[in-house]
Backbone bond lengths (Angstrom), bond angles and torsions (degrees), N, CA, C in turn:
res aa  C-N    CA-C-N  psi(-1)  N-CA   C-N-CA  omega(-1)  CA-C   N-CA-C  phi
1 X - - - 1.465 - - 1.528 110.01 -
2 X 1.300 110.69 116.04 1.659 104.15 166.84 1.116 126.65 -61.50
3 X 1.670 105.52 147.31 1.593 112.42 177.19 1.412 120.51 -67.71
4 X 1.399 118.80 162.34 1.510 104.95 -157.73 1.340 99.91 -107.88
5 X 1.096 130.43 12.72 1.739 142.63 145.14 1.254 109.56 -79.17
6 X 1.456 136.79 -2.13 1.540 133.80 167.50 1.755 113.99 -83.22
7 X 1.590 117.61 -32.30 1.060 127.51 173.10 1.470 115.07 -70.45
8 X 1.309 111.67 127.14 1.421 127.04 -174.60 1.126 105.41 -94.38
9 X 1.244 142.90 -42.04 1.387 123.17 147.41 1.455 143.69 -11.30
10 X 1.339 107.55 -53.03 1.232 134.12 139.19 1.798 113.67 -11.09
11 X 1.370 99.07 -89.88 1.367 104.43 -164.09 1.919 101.94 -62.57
12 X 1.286 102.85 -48.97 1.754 117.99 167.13 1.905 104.51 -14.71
13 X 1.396 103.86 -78.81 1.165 136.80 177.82 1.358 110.13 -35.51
14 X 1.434 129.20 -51.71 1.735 122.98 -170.65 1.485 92.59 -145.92
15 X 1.365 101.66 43.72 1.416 97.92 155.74 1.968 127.00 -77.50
16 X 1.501 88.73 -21.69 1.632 105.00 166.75 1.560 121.52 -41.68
17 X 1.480 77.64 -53.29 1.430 103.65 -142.78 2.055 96.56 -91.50
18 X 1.140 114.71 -20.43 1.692 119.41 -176.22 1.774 99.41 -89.05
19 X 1.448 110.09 -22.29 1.551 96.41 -164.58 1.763 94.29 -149.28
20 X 1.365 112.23 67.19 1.065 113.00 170.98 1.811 131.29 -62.32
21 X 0.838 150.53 -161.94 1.758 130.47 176.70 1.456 106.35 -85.71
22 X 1.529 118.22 -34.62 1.510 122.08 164.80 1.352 113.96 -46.54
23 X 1.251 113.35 -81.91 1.998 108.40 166.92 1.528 113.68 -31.70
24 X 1.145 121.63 -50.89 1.594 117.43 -172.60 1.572 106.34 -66.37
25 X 1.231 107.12 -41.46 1.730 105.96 174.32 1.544 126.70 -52.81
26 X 1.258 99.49 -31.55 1.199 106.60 -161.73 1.731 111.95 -104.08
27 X 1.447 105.75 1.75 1.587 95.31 166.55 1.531 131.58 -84.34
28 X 1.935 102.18 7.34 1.617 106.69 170.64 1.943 91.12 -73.89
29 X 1.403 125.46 -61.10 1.468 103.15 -171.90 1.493 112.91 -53.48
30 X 1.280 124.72 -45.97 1.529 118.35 176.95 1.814 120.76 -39.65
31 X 1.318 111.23 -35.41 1.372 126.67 176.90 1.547 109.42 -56.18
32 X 1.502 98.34 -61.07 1.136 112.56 -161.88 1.412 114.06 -65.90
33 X 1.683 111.30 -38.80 1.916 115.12 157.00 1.568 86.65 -44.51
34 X 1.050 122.01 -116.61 1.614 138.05 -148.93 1.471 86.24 -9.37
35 X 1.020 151.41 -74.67 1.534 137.69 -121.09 1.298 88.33 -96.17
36 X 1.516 131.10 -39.03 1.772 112.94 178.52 1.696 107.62 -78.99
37 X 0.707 117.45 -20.54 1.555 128.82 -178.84 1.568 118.25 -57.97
38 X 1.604 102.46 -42.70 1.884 123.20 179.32 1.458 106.69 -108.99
39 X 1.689 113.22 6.51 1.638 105.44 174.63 2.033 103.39 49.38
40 X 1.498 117.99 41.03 1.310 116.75 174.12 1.061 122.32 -39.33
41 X 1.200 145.41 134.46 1.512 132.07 158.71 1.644 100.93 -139.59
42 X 1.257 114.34 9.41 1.484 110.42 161.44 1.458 132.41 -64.41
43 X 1.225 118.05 -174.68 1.618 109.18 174.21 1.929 101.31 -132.94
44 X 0.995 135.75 -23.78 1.192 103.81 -147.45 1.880 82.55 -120.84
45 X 1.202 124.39 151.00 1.214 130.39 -155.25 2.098 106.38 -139.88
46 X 0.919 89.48 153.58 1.983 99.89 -174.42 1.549 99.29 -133.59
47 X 1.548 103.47 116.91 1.838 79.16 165.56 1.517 84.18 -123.24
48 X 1.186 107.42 136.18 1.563 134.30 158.03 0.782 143.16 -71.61
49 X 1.352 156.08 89.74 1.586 162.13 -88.23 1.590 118.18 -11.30
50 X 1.094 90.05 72.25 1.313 128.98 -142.75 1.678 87.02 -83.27
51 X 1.034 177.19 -43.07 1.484 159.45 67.49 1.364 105.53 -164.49
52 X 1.339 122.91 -95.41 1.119 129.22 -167.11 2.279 92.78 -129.48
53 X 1.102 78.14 42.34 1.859 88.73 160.09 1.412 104.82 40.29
54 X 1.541 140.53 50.82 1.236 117.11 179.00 1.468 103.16 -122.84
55 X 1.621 110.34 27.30 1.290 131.62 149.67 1.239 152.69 -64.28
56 X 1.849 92.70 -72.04 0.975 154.94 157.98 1.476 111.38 -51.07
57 X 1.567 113.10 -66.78 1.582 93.88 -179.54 1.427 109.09 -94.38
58 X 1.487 134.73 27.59 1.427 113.60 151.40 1.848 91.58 -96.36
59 X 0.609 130.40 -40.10 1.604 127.17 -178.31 1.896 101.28 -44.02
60 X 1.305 109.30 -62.41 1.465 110.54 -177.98 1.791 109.59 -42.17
61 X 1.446 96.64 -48.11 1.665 127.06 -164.31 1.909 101.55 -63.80
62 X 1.020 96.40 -6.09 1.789 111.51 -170.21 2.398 101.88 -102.15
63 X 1.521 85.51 -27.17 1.234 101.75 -176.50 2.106 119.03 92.63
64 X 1.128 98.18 32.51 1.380 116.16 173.72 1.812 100.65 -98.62
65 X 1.157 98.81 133.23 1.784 116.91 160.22 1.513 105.98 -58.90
66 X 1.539 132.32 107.39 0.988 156.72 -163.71 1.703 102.06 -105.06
67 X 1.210 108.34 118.09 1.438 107.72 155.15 1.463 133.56 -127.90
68 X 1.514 134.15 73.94 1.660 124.82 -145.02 1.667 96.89 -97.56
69 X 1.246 92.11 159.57 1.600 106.24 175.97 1.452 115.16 -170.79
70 X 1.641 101.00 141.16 1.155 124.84 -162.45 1.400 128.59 -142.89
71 X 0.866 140.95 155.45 1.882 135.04 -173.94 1.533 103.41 -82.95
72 X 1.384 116.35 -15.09 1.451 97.41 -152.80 1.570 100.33 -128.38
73 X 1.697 114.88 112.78 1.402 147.22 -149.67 2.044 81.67 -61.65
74 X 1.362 99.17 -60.27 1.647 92.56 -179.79 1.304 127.24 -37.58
75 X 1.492 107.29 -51.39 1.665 107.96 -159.31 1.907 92.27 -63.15
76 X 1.720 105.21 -53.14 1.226 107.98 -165.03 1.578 108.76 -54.23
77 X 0.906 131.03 -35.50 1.651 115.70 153.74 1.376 140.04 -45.52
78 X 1.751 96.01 -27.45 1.265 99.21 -178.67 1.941 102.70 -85.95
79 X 1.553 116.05 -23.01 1.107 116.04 175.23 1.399 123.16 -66.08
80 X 1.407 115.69 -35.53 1.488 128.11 144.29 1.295 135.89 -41.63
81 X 0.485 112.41 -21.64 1.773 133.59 174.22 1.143 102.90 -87.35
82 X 1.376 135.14 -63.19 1.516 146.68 178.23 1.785 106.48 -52.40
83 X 1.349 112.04 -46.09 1.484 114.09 -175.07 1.643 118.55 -72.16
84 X 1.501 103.95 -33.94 1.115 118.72 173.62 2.129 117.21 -71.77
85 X 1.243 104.81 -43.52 1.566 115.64 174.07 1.276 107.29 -61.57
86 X 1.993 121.81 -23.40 1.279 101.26 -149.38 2.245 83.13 -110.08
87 X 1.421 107.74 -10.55 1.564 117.53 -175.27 1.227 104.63 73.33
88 X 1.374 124.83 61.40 1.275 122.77 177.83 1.916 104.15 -130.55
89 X 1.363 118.70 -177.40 1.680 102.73 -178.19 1.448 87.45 -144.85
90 X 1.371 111.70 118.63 1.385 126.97 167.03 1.566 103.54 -131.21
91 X 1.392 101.35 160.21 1.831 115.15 -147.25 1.710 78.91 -118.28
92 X 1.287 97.28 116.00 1.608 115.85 170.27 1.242 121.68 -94.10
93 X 1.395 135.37 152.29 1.510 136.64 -149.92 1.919 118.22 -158.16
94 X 1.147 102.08 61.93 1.721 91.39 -173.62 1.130 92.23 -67.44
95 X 1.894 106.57 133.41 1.526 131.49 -162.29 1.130 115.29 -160.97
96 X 1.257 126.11 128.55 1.572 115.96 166.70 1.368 120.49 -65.96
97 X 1.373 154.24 72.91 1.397 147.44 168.44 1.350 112.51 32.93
98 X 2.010 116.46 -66.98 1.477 119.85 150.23 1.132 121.68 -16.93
99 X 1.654 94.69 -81.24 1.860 81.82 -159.04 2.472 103.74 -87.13
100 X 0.817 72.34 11.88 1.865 58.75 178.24 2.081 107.89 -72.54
101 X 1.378 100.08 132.02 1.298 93.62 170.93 1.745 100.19 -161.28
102 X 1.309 117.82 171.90 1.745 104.08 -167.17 1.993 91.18 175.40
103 X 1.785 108.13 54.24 0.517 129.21 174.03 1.782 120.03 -34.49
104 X 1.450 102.69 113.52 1.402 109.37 -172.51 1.936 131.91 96.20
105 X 1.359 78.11 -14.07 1.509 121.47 -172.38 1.766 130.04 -37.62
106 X 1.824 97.21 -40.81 1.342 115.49 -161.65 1.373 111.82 -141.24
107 X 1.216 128.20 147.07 1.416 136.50 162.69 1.614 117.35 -84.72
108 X 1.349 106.58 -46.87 1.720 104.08 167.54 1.392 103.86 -110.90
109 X 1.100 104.41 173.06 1.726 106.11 170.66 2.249 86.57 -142.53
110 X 0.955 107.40 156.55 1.650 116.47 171.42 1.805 93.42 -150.14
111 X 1.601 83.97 146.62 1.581 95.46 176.00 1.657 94.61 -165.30
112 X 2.082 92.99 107.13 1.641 85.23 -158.73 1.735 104.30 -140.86
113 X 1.470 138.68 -174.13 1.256 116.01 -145.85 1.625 135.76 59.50
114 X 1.094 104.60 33.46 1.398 90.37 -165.20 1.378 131.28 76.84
115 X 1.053 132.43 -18.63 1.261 141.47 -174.14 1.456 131.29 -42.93
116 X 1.404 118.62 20.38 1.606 128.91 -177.76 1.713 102.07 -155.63
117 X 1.303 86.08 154.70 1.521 96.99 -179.56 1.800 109.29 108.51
118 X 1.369 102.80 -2.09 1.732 101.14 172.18 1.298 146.63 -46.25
119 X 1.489 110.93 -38.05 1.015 135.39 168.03 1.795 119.11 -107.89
120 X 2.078 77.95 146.52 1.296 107.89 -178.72 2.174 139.55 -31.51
121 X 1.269 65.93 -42.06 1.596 100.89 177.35 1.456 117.55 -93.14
122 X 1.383 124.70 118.57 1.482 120.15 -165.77 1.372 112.04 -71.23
123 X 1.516 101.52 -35.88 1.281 128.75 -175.51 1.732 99.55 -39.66
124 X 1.467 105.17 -70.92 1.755 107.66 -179.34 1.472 118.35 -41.98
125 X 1.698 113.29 -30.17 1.723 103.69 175.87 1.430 103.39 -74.09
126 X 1.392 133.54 -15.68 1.998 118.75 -163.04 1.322 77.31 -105.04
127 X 1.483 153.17 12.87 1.441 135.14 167.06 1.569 101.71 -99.64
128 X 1.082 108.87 -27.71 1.675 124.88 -179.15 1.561 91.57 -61.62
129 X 1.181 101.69 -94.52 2.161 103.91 178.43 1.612 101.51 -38.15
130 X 1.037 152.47 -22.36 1.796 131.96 -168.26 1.400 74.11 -92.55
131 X 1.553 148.24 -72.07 1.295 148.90 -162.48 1.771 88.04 -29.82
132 X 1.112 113.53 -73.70 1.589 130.24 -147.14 2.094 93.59 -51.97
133 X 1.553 90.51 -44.23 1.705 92.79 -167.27 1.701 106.18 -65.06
134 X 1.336 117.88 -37.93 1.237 135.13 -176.95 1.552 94.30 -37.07
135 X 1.514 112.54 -70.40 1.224 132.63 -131.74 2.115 95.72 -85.57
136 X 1.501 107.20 -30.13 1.648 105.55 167.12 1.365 120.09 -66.31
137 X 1.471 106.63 133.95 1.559 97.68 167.73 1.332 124.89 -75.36
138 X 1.484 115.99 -170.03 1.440 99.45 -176.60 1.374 109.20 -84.42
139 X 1.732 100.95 133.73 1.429 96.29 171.26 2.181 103.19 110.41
140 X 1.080 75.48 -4.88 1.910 104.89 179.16 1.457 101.58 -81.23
141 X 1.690 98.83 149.75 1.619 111.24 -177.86 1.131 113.73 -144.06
142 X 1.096 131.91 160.65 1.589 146.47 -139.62 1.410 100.23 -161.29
143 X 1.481 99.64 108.09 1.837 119.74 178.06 1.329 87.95 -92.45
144 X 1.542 129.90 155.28 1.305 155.27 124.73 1.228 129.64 -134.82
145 X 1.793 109.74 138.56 1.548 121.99 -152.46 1.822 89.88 -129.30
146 X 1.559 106.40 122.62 1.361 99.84 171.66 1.645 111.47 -160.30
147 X 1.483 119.68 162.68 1.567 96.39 166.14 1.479 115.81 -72.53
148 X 1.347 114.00 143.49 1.091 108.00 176.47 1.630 101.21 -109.39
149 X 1.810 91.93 173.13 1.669 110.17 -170.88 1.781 104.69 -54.75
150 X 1.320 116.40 -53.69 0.951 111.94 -173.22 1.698 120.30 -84.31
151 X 1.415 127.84 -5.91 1.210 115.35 158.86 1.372 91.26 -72.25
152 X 1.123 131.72 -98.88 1.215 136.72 174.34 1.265 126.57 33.30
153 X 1.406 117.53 -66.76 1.497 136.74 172.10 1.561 107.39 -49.94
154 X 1.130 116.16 -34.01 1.308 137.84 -158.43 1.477 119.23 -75.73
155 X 1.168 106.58 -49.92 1.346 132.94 134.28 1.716 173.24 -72.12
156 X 1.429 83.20 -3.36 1.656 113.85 -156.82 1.495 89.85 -54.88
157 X 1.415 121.74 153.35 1.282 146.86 134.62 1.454 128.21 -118.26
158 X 1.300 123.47 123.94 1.444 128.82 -171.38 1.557 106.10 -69.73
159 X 1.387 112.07 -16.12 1.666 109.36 170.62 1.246 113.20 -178.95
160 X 1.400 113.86 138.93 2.008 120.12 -166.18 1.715 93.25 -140.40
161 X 1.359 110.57 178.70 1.681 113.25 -170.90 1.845 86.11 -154.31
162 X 1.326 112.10 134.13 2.005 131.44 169.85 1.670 77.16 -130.47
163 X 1.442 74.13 137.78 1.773 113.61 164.92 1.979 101.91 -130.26
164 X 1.119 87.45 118.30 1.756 113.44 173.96 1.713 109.04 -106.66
165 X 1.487 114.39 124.55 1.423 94.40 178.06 1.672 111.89 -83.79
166 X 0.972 91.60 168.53 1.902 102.80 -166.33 1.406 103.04 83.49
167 X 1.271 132.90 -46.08 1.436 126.86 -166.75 1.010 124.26 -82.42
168 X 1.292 127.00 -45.65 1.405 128.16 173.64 2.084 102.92 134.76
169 X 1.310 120.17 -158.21 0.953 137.05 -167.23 1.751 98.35 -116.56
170 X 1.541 94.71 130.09 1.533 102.33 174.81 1.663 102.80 -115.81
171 X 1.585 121.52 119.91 1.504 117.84 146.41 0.881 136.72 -115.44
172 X 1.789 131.56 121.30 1.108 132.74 -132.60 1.894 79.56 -120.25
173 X 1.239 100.76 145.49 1.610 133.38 175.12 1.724 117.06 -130.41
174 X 1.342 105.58 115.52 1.256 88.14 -175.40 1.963 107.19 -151.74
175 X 1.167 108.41 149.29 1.464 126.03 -172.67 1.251 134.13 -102.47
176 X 1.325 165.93 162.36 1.621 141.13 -175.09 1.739 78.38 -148.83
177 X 0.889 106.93 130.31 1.599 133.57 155.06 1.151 143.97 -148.91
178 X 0.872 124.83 -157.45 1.888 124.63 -164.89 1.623 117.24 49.80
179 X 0.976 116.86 30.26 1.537 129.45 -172.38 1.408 101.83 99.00
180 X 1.432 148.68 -1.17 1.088 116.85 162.31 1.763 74.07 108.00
181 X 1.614 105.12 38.10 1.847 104.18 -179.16 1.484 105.40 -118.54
182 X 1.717 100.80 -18.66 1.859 117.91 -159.10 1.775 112.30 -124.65
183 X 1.020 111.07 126.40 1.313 99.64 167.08 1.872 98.64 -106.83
184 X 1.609 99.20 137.10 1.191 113.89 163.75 1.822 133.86 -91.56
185 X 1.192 149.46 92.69 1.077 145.61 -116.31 1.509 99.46 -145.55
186 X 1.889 109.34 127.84 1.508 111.88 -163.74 1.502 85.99 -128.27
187 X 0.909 129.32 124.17 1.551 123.64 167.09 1.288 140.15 -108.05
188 X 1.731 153.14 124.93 1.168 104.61 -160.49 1.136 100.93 -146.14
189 X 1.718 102.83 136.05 1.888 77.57 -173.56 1.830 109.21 -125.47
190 X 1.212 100.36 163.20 1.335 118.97 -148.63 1.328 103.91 -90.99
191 X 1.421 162.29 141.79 1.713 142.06 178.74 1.249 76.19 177.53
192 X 1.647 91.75 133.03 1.506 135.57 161.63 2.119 97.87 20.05
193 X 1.264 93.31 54.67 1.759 113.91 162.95 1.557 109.19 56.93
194 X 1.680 105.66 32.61 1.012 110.03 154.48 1.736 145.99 -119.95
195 X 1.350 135.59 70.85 1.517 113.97 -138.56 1.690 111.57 -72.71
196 X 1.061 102.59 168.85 1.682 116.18 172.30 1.493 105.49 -131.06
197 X 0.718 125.20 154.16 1.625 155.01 -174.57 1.267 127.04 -113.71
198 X 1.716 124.79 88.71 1.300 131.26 -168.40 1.403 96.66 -91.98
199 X 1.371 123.72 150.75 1.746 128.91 147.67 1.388 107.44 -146.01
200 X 1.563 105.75 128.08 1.532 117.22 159.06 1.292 105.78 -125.92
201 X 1.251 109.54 178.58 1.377 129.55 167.23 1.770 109.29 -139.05
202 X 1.603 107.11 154.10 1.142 139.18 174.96 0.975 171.64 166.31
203 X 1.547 141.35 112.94 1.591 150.79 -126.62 1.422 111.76 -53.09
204 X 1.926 115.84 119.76 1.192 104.32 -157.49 1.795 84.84 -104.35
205 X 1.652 131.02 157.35 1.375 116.92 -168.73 1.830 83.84 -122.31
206 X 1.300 95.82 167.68 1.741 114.29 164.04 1.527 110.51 -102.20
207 X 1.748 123.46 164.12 1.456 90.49 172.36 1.197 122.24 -72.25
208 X 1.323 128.77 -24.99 1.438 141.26 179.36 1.575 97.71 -45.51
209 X 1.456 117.96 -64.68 1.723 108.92 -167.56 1.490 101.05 -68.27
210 X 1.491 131.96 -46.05 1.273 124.24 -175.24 2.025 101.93 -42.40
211 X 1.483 107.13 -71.24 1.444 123.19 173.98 1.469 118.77 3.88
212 X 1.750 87.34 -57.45 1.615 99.53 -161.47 1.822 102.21 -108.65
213 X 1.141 124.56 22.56 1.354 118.76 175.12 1.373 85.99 -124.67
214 X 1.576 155.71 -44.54 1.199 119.13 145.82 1.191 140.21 -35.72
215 X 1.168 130.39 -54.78 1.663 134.35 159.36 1.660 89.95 -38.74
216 X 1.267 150.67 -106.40 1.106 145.46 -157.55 1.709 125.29 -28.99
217 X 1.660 97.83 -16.34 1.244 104.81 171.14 1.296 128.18 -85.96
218 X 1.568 121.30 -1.46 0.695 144.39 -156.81 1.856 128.74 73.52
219 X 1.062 124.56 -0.08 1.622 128.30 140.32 1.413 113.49 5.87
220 X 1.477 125.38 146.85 1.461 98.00 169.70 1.634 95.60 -117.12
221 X 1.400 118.91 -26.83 1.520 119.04 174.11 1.723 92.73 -136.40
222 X 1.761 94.91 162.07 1.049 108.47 -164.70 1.147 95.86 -151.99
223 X 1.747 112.63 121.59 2.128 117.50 172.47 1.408 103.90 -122.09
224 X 1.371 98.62 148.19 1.851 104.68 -174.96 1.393 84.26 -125.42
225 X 1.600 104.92 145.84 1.018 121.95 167.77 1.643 118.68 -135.09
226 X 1.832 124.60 171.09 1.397 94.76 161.37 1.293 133.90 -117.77
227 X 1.632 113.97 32.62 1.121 121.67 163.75 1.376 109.76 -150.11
228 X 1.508 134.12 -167.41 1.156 129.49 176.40 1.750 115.09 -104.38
229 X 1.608 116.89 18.58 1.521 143.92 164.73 1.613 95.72 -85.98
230 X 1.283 123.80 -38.52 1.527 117.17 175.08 1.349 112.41 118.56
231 X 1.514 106.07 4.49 1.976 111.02 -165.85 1.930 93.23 -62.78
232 X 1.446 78.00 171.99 1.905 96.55 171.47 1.178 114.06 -66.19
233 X 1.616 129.44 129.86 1.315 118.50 158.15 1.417 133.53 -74.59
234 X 1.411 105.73 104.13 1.676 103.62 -171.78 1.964 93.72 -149.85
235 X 1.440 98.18 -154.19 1.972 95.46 -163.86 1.351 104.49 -49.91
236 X 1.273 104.99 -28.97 1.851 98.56 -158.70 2.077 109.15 -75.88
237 X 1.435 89.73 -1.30 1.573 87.26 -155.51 1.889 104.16 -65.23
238 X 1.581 94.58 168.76 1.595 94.41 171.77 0.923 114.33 -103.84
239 X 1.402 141.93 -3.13 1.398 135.04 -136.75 1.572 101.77 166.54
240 X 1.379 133.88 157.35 1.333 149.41 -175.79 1.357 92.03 -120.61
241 X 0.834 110.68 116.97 1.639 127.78 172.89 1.486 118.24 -135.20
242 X 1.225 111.21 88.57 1.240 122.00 151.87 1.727 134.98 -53.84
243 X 1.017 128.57 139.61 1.211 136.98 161.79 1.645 123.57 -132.06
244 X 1.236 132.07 102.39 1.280 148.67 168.55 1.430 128.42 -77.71
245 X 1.491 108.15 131.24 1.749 101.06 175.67 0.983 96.45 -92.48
246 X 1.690 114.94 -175.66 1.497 138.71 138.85 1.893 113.06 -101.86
247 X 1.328 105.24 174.34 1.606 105.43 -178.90 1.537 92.74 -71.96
248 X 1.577 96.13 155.28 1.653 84.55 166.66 1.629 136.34 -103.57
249 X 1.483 88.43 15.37 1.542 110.81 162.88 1.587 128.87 -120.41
């Protein structure tokens, strides 16, 4: 059975609705946290499911060596498009997360939106981070932005509805199981009186489990925070944000 991150339809479908012009606007301030946040002084950069590049090409647009990659042939067109409108040159990569690696490769690595936890098998996310550690040099760092278990809890709703004009009506349905390890996710969206029916699934972490499956990745320090301003992660947080070193030798 294919994974439901292999279907391009998929992204086609709520691409409206995942990266509206507000989200796209707003990943020059998101950038700009990350880089005061890790005291950057690197140059060469990885963004990892990297989507529709609105990372990537303000990062390029800053004058950093950009490299994004993603599974999904669509978005990366749509990130193309963005690099090209904005005249910038970032090195594109359709990749499975799995197998991408470019050992020695990068000074930062970012992997943000949610962007981990897709697959079934836990095993494939701690091969994802050893990939990621492989690929930092020494002295390299690794941002990650996601919901976490415990914001999460905090907030949960079993079902909410966004209306976008032009797009249609989104209602999102959603489940937590396996101990409170999985979120189950039905989506549906509404256009010109017709609905469609999305479902994925995917591994929701705490910082504690994130913590220690970086450390297992080999990480050499590891800070959680709950935003990308640097606050404490606790109820109030927005976001699980990890940040990971490497050794620096």
């Amino acid at each position: 059975m294919a994974e439901w991150f292999t279907d391009e339809s998929f992204w086609e479908m709520l691409y409206p609705f995942l990266f509206p012009e507000e989200r796209v606007a707003a990943a020059a301030d998101e950038i700009s946290q990350i880089l005061e946040l890790i005291d950057f002084e690197g140059r060469e950069v990885l963004d990892l499911c990297c989507g529709p590049g609105r990372h990537a090409v303000d990062l390029a647009r800053r004058g950093y060596p950009v490299t994004g990659v993603d599974r999904s042939a669509f978005l990366l067109a749509k990130a193309e498009e963005r690099a090209a409108a904005t005249q910038v040159d970032v090195e594109w990569v359709e990749a499975d997360m799995r197998d991408f690696s470019r050992p020695g490769g990068f000074d930062l690595v970012i992997n943000l939106f949610t962007s981990f936890g897709y697959f079934d098998d836990p095993r494939d996310d701690l091969n994802v981070l050893r990939n990621i550690e492989t690929s930092l040099r020494p002295g390299g760092c690794l941002v990650m932005q996601m919901a976490g278990k415990e914001q999460l809890a905090g907030v949960f709703q079993p079902s909410s509805a966004d209306e976008i004009d032009g797009a249609g009506l989104l209602v999102q349905q959603r489940e937590v199981y396996d101990d409170w390890s999985r979120i189950r996710n039905r989506w549906t969206v509404v256009r010109d009186g017709q609905a469609t029916a999305l479902e994925f699934n995917h591994s929701i972490y705490s910082a504690r489990e994130l913590k220690d499956m970086l450390a297992a990745a080999g990480f050499a320090g590891v800070r959680i925070y709950g935003d990308l301003l640097g606050s404490a992660y606790g109820p109030n947080a927005e976001r699980l944000i990890a940040v990971g070193s490497t050794s620096s030798t």
